[in-house]
C-alpha positions in Angstrom: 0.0 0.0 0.0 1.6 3.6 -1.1 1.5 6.3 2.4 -1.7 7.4 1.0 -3.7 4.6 0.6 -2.1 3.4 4.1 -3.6 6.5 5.7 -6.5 6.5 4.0 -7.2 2.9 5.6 -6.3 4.3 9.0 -8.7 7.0 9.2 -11.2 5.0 7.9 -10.9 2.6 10.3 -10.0 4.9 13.2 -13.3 6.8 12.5 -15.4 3.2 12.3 -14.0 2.2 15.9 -14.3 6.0 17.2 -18.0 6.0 16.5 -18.7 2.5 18.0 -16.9 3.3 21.1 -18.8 6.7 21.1 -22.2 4.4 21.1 -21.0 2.1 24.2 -20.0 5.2 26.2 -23.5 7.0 25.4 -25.1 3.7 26.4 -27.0 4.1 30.1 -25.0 1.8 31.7 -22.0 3.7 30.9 -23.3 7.3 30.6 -23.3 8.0 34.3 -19.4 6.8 35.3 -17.6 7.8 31.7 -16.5 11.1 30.3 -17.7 11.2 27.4 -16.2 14.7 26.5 -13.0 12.9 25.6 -13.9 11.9 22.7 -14.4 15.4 21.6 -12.5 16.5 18.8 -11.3 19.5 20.8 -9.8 17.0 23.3 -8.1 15.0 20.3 -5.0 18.1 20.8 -3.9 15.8 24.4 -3.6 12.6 22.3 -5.8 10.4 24.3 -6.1 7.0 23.7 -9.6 6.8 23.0 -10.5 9.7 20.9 -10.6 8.8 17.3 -9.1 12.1 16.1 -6.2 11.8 18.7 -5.6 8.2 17.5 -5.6 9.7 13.6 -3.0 12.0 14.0 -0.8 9.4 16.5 -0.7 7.0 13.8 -0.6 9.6 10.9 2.6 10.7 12.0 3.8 7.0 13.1 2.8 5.8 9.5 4.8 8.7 8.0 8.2 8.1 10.1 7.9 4.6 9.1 8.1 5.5 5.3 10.5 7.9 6.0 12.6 5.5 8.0 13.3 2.5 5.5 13.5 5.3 2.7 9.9 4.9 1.0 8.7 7.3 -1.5 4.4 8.5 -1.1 3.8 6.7 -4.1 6.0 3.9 -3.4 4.1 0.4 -2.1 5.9 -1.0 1.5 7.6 -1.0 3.6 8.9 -4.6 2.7 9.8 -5.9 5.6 7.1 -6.9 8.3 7.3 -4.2 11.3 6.8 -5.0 15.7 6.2 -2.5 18.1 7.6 -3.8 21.0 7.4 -2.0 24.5 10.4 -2.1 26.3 9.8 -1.8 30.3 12.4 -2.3 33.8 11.4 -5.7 34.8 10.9 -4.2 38.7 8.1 -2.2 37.2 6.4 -5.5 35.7 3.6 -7.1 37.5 1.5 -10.4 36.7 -1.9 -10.3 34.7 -2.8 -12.5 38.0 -5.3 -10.4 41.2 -2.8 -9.6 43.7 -2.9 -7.3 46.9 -1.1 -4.3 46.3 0.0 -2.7 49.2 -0.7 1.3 48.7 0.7 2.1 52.0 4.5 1.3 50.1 3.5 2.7 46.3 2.2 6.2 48.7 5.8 6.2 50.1 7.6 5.5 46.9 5.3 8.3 45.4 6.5 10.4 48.2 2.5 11.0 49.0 2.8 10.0 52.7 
């Protein structure tokens, strides 16, 4: 896919999942605990995750490094070569996807909120 077509596809897309996550928040059982002025497009300038517009512009500009990275022209079909985002994180900060206790009485003192 050339950048265009690429970013074409994104916004579509971006828009699709923007409005079906604007119909779940606006849903009753939502409506009351949600802030549903986040998905504003006037909000989309603090890049949060779940505004459509903010998620647009994120990967816009992701989508065009990447093309600029390896060397790809607009018109150009690629990149070539299959790409990973991979988060890099301390292990200490790492915790298991299992319930645990967590002990606030330590995180307040490492926070320096005690």
């Amino acid at each position: 896919m050339t950048l265009n077509d690429t970013l074409k596809l994104l916004r579509i897309k971006e828009k699709n999942s923007g409005s079906l996550l604007n119909f779940a928040m606006s849903l009753k059982r939502y409506r009351d605990n949600m802030d549903i002025q986040i998905l504003r497009s006037s909000d989309a300038f603090y890049l949060p995750a779940v505004n459509s517009k903010a998620r647009i512009k994120w990967g816009a500009v992701f989508i065009q490094n990447i093309f600029n990275f390896f060397g790809i022209a607009d018109d150009e079909h690629g990149p070539h070569e299959p790409i990973f985002l991979v988060t890099i994180a301390d292990k200490s900060h790492v915790t298991t996807d299992q319930p645990q206790q967590i002990q606030l009485s330590e995180l307040s003192a490492n926070l320096g909120l005690d």
